[in-house]
C-alpha positions as CSV (number, residue, x, y, z in Angstrom):
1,X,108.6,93.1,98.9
2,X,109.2,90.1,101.9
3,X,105.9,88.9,102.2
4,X,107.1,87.1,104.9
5,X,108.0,89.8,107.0
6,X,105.4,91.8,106.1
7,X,102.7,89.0,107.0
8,X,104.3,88.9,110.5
9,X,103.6,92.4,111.3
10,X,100.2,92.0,109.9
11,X,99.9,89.4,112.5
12,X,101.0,91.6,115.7
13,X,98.7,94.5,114.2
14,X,95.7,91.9,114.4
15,X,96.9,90.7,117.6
16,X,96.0,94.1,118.8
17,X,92.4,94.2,117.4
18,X,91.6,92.5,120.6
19,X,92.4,95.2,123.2
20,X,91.3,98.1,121.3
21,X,87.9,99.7,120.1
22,X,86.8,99.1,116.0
23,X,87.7,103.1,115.6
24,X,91.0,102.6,116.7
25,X,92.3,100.4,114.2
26,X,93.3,102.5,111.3
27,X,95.3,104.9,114.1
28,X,97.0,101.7,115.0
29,X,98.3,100.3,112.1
30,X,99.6,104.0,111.5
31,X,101.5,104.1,115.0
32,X,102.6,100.8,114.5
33,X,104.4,101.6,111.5
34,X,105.8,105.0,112.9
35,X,107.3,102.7,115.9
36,X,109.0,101.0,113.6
37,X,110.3,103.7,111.6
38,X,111.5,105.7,115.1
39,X,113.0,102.5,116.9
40,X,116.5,102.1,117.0
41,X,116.6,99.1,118.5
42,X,114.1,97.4,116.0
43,X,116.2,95.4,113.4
44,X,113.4,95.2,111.1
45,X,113.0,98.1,108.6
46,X,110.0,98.6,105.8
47,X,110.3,100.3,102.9
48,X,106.9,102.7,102.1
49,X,105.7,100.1,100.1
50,X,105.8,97.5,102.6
51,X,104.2,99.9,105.2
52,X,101.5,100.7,102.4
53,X,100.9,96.9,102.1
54,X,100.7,96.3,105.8
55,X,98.5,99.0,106.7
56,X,96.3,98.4,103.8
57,X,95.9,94.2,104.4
58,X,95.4,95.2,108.1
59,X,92.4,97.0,107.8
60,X,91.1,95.1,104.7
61,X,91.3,91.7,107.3
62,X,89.3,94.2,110.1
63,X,86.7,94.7,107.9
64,X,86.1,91.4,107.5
65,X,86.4,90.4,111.1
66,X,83.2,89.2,111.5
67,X,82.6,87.3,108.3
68,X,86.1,85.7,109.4
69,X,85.0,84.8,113.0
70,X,82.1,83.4,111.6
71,X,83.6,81.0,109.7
72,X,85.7,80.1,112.0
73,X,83.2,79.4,114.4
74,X,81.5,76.9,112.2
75,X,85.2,75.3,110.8
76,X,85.7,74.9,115.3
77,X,83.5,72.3,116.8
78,X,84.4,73.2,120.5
79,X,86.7,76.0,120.1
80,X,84.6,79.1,119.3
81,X,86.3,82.4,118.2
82,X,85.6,83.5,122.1
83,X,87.2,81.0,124.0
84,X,90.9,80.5,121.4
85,X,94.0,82.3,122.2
86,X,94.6,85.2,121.4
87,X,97.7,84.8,119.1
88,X,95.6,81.4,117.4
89,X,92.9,83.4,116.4
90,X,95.0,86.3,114.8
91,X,97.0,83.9,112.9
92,X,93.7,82.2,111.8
93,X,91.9,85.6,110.9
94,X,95.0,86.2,108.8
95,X,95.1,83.1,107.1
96,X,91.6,82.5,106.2
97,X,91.8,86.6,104.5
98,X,94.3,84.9,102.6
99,X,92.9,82.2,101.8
100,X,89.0,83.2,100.8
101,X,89.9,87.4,100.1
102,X,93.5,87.4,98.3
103,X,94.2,85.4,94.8
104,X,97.8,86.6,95.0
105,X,98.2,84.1,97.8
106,X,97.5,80.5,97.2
107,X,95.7,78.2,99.6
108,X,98.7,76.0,100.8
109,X,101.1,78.9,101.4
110,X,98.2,80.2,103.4
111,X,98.2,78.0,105.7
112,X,101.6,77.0,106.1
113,X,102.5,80.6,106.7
114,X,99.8,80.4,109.7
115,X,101.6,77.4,110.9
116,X,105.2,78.9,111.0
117,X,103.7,82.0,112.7
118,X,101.7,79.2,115.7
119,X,105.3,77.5,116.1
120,X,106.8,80.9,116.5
121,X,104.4,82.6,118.3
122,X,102.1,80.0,120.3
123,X,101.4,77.5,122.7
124,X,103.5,74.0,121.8
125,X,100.5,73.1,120.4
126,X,99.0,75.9,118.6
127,X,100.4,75.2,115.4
128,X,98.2,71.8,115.0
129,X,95.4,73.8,116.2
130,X,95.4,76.5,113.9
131,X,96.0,73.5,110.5
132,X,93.3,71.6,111.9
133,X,90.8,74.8,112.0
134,X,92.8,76.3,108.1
135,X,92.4,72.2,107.1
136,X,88.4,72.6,107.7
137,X,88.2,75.8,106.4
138,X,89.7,75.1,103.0
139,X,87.8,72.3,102.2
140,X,85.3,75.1,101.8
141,X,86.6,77.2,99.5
142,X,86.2,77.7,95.5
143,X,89.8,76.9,95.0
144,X,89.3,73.3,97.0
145,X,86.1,72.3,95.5
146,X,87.4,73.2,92.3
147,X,90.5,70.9,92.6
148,X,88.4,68.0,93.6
149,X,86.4,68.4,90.8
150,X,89.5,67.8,88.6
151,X,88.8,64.4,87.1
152,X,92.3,63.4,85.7
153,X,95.3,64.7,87.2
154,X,98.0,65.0,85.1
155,X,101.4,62.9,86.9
156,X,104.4,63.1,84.5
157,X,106.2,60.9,87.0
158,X,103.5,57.8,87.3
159,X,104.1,57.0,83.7
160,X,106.5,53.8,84.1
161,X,106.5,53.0,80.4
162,X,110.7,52.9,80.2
163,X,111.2,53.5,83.4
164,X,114.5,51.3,84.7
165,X,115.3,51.1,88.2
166,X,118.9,51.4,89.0
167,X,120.4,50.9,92.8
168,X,123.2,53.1,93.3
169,X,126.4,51.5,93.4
170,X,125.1,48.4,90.8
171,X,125.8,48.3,87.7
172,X,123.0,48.0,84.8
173,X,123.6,46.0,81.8
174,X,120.8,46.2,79.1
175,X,119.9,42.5,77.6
């Protein structure tokens, strides 16, 4: 399955949520997904699992609008879910599912996911926007706090005992 792709059509379906009624939401992911079987000129093509997986995330992230919108409100010191973009806040409600509701999906590709989709799809600076909101909101969740809590890390690489430096294009002789 392209996660990818199928994260990007998650995004237009929640794009959507906006201009129509909470009871219209299951019809649309299910017209949405007929659209793309139909259209000719669409290049993009899902398999039944991919359509399965994009309905089914959809709705998940729509029953959690408002736990979402919540959050983001309080991560948003002036920007409040009411008064951001459109395409910023279904990128953010997408990302922050991820990031608090999926386990398949870690934290980091969460957010940098919701940054490729802002450069893509927003304002020139919507993609700052939405990491600055994801950067706030992940400092609240379990995964976060629980790598902070990580006394030692563990860097193979910092360990200089033997180490020798060598510039390209000098020779090393050992004394």
């Amino acid at each position: 399955m392209r996660r990818k792709v199928c994260r990007e059509q998650i995004f237009k379906l929640l794009f959507q949520v906006e201009f129509n009624n909470k009871e219209e939401y299951k019809d649309l992911a299910e017209r949405y997904c007929e659209i793309l079987k139909e259209s000719e000129e669409s290049k993009l093509t899902l398999s039944e699992e991919e359509q399965e997986y994009v309905q089914s995330k959809y709705l998940k992230i729509t029953e959690h609008i408002d736990s979402l919108d919540e959050k983001l409100n309080a991560a948003s010191d002036d920007w409040k879910t009411s008064r951001m973009g459109k395409v910023e806040l279904a990128i953010l409600r997408l990302a922050l599912y991820e990031m608090n509701e999926d386990e398949d999906i870690p934290e980091s590709v969460a957010i940098n996911e919701a940054v490729e989709l802002a450069k893509k799809y927003g304002s020139d600076e919507a993609y700052a926007f939405v990491n600055g909101i994801l950067a706030k909101c992940a400092k609240n969740t379990d995964a976060h706090k629980e790598a902070e809590n990580k006394t030692e890390k563990v860097r193979p690489w910092k360990n200089k005992q033997g180490a020798r430096i060598v510039v390209k294009g000098s020779q090393q002789t050992d004394s």
